[in-house]
N, CA and C of each residue as an Amber inpcrd file, in Angstrom:
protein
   489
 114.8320000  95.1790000 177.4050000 114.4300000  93.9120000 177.9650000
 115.4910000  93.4290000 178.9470000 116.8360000  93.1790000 178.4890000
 117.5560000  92.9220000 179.5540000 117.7980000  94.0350000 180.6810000
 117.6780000  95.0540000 180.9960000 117.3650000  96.0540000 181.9610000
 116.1860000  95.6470000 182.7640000 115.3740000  95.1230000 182.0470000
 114.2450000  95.0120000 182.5750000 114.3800000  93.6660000 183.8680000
 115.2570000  92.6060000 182.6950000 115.4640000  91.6470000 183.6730000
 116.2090000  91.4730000 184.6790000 117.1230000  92.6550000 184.6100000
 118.1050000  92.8950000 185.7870000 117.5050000  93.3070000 187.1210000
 116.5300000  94.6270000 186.5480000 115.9140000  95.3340000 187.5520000
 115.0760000  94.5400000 188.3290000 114.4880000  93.5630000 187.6760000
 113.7390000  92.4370000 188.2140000 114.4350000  91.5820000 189.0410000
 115.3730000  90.5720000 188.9490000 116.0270000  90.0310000 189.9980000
 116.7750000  90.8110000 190.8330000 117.1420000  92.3800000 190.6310000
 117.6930000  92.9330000 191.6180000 116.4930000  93.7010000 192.7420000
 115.7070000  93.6950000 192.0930000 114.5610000  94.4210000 193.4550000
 114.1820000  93.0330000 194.1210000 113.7240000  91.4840000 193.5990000
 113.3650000  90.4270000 194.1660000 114.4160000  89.9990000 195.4160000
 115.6020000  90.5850000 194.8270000 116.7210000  90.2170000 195.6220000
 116.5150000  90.9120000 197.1540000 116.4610000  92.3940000 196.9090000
 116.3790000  93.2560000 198.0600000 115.0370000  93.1920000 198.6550000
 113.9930000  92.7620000 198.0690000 112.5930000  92.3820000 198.5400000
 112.6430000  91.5300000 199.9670000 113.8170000  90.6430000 199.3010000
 113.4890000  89.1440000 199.8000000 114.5120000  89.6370000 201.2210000
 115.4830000  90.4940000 200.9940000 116.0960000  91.1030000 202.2940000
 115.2600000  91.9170000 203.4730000 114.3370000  92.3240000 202.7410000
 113.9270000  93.1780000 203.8170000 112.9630000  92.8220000 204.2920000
 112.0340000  91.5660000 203.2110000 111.1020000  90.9360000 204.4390000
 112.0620000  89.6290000 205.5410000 113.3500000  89.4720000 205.6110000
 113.5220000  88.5690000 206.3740000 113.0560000  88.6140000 207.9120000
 112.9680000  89.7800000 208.1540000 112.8520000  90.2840000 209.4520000
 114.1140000  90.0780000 210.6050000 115.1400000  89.1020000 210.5620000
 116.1110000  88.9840000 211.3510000 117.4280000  89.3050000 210.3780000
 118.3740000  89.6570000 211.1220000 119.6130000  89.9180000 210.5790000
 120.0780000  88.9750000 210.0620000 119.7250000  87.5990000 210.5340000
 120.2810000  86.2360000 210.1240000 119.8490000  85.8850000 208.3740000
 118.6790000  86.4200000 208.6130000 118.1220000  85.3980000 207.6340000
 118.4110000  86.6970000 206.1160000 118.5430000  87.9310000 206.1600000
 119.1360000  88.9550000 205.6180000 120.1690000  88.4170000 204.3310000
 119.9370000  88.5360000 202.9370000 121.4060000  88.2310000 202.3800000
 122.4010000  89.1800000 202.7890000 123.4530000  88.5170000 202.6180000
 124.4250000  89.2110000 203.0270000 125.0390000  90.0740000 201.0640000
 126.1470000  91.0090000 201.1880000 126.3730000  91.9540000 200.6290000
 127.0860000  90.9950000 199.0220000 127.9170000  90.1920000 199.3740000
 128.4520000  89.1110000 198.6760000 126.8890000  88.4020000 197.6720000
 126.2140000  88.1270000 198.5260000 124.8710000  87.4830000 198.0770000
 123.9810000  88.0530000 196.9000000 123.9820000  89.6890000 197.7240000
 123.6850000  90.4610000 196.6130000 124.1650000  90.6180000 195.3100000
 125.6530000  90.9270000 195.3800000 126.2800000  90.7070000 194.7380000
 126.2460000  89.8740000 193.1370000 126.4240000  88.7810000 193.8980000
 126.3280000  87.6850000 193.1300000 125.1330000  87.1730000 191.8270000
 123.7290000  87.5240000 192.6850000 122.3460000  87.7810000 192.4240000
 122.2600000  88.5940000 191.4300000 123.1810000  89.7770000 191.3150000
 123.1840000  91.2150000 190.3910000 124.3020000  90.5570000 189.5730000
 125.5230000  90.4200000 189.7300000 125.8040000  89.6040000 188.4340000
 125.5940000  88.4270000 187.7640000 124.3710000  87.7510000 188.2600000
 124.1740000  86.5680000 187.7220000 123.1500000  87.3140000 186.8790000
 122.4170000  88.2070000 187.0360000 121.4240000  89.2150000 186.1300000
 122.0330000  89.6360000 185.2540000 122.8810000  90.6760000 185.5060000
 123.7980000  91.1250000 184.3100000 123.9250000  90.0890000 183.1600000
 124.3840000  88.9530000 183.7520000 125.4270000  87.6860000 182.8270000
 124.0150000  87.2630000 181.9660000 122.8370000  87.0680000 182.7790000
 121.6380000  86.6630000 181.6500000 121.6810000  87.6200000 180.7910000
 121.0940000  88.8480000 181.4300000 120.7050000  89.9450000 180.2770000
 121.6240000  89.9960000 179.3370000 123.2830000  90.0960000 179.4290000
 124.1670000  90.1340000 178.0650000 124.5280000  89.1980000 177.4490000
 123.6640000  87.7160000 177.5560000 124.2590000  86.9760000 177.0080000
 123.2220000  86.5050000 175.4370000 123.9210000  86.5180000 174.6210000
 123.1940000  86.6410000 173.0770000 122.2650000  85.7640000 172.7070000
 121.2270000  87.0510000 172.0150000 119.8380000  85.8030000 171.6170000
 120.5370000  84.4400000 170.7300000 119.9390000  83.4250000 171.2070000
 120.0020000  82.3590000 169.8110000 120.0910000  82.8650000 168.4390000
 120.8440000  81.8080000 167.9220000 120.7810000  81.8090000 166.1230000
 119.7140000  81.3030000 165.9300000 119.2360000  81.8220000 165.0320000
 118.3270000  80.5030000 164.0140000 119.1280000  79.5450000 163.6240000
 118.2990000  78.2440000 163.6450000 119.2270000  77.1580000 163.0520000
 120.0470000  77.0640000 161.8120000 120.7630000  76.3420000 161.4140000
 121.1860000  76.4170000 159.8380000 120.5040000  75.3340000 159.3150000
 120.5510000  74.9660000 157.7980000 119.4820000  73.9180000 157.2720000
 120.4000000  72.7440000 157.3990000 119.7950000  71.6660000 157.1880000
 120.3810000  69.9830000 157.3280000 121.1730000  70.1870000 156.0840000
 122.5790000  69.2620000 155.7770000 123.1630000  68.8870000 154.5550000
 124.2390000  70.0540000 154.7160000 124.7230000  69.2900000 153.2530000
 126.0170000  70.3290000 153.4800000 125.6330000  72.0910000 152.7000000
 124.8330000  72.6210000 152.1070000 124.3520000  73.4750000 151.8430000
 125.5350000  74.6490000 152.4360000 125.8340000  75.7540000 151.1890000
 126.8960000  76.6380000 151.3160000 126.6440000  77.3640000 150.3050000
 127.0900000  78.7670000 150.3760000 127.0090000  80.0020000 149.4830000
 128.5320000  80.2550000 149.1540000 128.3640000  80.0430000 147.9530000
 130.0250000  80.1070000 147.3140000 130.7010000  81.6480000 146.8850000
 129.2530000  82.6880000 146.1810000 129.4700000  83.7910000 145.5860000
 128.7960000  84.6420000 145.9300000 128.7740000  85.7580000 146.3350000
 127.2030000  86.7620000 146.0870000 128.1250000  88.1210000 145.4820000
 127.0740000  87.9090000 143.9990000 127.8290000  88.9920000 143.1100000
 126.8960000  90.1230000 142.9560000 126.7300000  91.5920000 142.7720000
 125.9870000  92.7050000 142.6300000 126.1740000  93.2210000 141.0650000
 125.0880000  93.4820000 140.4770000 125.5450000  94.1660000 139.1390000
 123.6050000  94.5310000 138.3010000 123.8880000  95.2020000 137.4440000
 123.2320000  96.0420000 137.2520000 122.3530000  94.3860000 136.0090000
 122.2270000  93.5830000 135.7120000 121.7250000  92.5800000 135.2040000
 122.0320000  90.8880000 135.2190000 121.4430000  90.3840000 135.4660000
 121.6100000  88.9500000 135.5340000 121.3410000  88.0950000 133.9880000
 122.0920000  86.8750000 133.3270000 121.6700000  86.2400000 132.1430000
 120.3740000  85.0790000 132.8390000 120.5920000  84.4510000 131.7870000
 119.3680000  83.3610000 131.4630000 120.0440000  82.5860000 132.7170000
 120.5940000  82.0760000 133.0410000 120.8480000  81.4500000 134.5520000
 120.7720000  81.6520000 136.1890000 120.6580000  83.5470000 135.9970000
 120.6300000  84.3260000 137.1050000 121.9700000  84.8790000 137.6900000
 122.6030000  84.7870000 136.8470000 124.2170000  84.9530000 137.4400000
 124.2330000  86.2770000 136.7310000 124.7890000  87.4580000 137.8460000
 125.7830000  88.6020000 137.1350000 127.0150000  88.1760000 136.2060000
 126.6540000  89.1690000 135.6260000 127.8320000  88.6670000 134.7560000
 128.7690000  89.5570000 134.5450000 128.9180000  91.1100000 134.9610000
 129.4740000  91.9350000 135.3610000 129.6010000  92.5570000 136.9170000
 130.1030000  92.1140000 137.6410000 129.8390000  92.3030000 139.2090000
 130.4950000  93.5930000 139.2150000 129.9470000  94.3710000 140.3730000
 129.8790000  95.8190000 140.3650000 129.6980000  96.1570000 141.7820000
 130.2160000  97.1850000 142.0540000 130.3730000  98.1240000 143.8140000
 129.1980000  99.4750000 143.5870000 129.2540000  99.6480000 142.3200000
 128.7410000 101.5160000 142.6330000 128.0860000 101.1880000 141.6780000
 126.8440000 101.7980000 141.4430000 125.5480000 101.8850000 141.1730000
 124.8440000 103.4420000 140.7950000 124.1710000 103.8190000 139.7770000
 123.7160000 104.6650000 139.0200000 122.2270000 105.0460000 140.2670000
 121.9180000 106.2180000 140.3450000 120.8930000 105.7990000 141.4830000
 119.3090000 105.9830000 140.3060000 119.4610000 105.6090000 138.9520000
 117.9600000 105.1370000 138.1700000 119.1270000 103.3750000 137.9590000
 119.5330000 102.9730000 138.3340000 120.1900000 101.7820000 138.2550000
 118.7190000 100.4970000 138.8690000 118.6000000  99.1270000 138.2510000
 117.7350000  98.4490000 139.0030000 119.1100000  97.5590000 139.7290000
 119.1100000  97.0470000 140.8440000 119.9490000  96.3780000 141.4800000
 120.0990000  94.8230000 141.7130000 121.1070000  94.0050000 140.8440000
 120.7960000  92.2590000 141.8430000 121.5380000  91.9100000 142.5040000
 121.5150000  90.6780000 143.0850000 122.6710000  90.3370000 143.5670000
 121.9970000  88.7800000 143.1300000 122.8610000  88.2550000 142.9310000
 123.1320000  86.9660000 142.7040000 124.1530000  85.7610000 143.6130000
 123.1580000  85.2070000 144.2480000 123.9780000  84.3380000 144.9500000
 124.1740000  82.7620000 144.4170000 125.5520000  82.2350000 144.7580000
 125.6230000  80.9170000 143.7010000 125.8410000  80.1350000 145.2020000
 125.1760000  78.8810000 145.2430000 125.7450000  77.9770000 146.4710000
 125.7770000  76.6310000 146.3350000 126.1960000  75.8350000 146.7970000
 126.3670000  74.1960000 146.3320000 126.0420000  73.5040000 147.9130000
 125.9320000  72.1790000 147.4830000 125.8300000  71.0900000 148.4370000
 123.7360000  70.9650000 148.6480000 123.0940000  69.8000000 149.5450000
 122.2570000  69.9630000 149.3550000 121.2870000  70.2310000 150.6870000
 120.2600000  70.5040000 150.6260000 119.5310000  70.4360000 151.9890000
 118.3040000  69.8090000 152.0080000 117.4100000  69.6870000 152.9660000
 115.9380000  69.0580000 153.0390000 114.8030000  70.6540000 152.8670000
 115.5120000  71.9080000 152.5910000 114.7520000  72.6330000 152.8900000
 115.4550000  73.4980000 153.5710000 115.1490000  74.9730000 153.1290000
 115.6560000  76.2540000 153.5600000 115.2880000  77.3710000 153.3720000
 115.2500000  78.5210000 153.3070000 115.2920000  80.1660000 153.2690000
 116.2240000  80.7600000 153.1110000 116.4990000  81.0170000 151.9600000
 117.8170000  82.2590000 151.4470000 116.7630000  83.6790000 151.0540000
 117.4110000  84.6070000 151.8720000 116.8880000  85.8530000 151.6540000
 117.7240000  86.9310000 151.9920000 117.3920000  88.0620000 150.9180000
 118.3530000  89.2550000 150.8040000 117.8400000  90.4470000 151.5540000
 118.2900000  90.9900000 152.4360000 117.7650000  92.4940000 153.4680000
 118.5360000  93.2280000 152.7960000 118.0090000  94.1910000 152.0880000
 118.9010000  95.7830000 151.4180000 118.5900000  96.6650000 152.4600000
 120.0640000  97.4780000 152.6630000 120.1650000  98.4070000 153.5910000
 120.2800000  99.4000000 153.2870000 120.2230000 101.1680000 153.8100000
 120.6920000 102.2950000 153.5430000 121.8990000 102.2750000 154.9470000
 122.5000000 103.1360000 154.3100000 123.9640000 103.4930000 155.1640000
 123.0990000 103.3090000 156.6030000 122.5900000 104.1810000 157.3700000
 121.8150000 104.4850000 158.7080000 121.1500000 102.8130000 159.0350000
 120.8790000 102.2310000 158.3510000 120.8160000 100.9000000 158.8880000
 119.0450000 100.7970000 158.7080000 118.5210000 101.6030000 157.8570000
 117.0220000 101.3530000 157.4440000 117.0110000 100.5460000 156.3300000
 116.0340000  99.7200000 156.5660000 115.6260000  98.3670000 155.6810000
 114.9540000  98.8530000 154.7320000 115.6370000  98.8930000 153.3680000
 115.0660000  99.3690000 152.3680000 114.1850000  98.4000000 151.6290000
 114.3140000  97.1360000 151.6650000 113.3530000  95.9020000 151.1340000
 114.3470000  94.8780000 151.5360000 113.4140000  93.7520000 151.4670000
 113.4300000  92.2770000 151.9660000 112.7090000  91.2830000 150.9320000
 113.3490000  90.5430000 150.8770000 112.8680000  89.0140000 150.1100000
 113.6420000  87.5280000 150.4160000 112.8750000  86.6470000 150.4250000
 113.0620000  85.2050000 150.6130000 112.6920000  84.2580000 149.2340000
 113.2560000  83.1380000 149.6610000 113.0240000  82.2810000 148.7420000
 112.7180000  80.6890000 149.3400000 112.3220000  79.9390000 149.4350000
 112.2840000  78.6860000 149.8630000 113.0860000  77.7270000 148.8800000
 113.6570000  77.0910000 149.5170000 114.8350000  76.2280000 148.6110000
 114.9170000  74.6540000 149.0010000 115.1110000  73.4560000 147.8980000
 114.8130000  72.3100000 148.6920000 116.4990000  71.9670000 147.2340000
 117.7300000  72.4650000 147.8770000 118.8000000  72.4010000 146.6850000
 119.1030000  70.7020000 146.7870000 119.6170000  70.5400000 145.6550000
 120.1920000  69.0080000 145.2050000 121.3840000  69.3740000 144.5340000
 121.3100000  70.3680000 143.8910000 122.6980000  70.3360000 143.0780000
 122.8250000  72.0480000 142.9660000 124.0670000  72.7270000 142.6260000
 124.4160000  73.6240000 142.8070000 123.5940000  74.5710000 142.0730000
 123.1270000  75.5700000 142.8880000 121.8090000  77.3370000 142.5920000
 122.4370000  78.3010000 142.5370000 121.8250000  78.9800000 141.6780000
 121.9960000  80.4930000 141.9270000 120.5150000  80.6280000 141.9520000
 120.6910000  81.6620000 143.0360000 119.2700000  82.3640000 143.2560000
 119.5440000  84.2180000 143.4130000 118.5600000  84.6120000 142.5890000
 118.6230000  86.0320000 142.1600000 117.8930000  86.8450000 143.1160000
 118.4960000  87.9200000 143.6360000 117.4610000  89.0660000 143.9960000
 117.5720000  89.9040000 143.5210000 116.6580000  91.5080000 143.8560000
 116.9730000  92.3460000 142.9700000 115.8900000  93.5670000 143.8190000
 116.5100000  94.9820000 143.7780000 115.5190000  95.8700000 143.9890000
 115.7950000  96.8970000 143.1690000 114.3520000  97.5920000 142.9200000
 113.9080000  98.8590000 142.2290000 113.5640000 100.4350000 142.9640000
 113.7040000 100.8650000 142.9030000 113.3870000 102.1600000 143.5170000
 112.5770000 103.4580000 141.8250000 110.8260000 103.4630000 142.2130000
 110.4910000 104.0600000 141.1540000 110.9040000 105.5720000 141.3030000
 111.6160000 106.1040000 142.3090000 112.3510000 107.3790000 142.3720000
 113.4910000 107.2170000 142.0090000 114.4210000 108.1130000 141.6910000
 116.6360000 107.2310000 141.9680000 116.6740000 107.0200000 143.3250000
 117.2340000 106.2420000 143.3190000 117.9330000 105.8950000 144.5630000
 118.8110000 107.3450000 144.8820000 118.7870000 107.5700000 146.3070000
 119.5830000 108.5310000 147.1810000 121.2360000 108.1540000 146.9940000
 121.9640000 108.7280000 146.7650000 123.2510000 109.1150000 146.4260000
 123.5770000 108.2430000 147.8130000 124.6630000 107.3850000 147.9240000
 125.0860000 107.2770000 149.7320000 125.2100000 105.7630000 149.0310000
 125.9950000 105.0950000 150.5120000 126.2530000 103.8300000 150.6830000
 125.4830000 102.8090000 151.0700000 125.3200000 101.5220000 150.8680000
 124.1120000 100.5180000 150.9730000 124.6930000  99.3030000 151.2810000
 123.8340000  98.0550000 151.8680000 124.5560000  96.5650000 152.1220000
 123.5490000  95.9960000 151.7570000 123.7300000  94.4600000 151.3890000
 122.4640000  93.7350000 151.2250000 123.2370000  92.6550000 152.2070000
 122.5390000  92.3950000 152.5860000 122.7810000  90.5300000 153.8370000
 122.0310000  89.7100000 153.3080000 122.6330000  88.6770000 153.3540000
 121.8640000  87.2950000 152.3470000 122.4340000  86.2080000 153.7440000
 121.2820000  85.5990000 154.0670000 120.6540000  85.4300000 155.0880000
 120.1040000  83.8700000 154.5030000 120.7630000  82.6310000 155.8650000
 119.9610000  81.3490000 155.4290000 119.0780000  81.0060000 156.7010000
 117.9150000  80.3020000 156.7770000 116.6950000  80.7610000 157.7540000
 117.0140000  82.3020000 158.5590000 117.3810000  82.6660000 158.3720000
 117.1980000  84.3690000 158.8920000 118.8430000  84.3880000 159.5580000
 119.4020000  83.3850000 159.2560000 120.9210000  84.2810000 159.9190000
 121.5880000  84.3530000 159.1710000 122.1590000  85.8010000 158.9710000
 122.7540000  86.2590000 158.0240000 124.3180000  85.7180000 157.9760000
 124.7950000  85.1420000 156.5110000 125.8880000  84.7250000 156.4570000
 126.8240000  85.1660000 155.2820000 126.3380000  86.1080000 154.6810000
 127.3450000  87.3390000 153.8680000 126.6290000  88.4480000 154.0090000
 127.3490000  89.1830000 153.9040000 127.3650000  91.0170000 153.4990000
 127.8030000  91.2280000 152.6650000 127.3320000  92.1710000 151.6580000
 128.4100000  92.8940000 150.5500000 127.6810000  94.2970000 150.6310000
 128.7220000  94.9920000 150.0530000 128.0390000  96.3670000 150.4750000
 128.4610000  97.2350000 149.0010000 127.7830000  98.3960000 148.5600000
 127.5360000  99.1430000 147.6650000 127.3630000 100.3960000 147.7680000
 127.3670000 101.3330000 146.9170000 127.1500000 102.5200000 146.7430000
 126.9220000 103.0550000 145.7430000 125.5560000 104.2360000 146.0850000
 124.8170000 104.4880000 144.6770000 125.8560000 106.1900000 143.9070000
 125.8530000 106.5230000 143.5630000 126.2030000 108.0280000 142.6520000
 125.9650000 108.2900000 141.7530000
């Protein structure tokens, strides 16, 4: 896409040169120039965030382990993982909001999205909210991340590995 938009103001640019018909009216080389890095500077400059939610809303913990208690909290936090292992992560956060989306993206090493989940959240007082994935095969031997993510921008990583 940004190629696309480059190529676009840079042919409009030279378009617009060659129908001038007089030398005068011709951009000059500087002009061009300028035109092509003002393209560049759009195309590399970074999509928007998603917003963050109203209030003071914050993620204090995100713990990984092979079970959560009656509250949702690991209670043994853990890096490496059995690959017939079921997986959570448990995130704890405080402060409150009008409304939000906490959700966990599990990764494989190569950066394929192994599952996704959300939650809608309207916090008042301090959560833990649980995720968790299964695999009815073992899981593949290798390294993994989950991103826990508030309206879709991700604001921890922790990362894992199965054996």
């Amino acid at each position: 896409m940004r190629h696309a938009q480059f190529a676009a103001v840079l042919f409009a640019s030279l378009a617009l040169a060659a129908c001038g018909g007089d030398d005068a009216a011709a951009p000059s080389d500087a002009q061009i120039t300028a035109a092509t890095d003002a393209a560049t500077a759009a195309a590399d400059a970074p999509a928007a965030l998603p917003p963050l939610p109203t209030g003071d809303f914050r993620i204090t913990s995100v713990n990984l382990g092979k079970a959560v208690d009656e509250e949702g909290q690991v209670g043994e936090p853990l890096t490496t993982f059995a690959p017939g292992d079921k997986i959570y992560a448990a995130v704890v956060a405080v402060g409150s909001s009008e409304g939000l989306t906490l959700s966990a993206r599990w990764l494989a090493a190569d950066g394929t999205e192994v599952a996704k989940a959300g939650q809608s959240l309207n916090p008042e007082t301090p959560t833990v909210t649980s995720f968790s994935i299964t695999n009815p095969e073992p899981w593949p031997v290798g390294a993994y991340q989950v991103e826990i993510a508030i309206n879709d921008r991700v604001v921890e990583t922790r990362t894992f590995e199965v054996r």
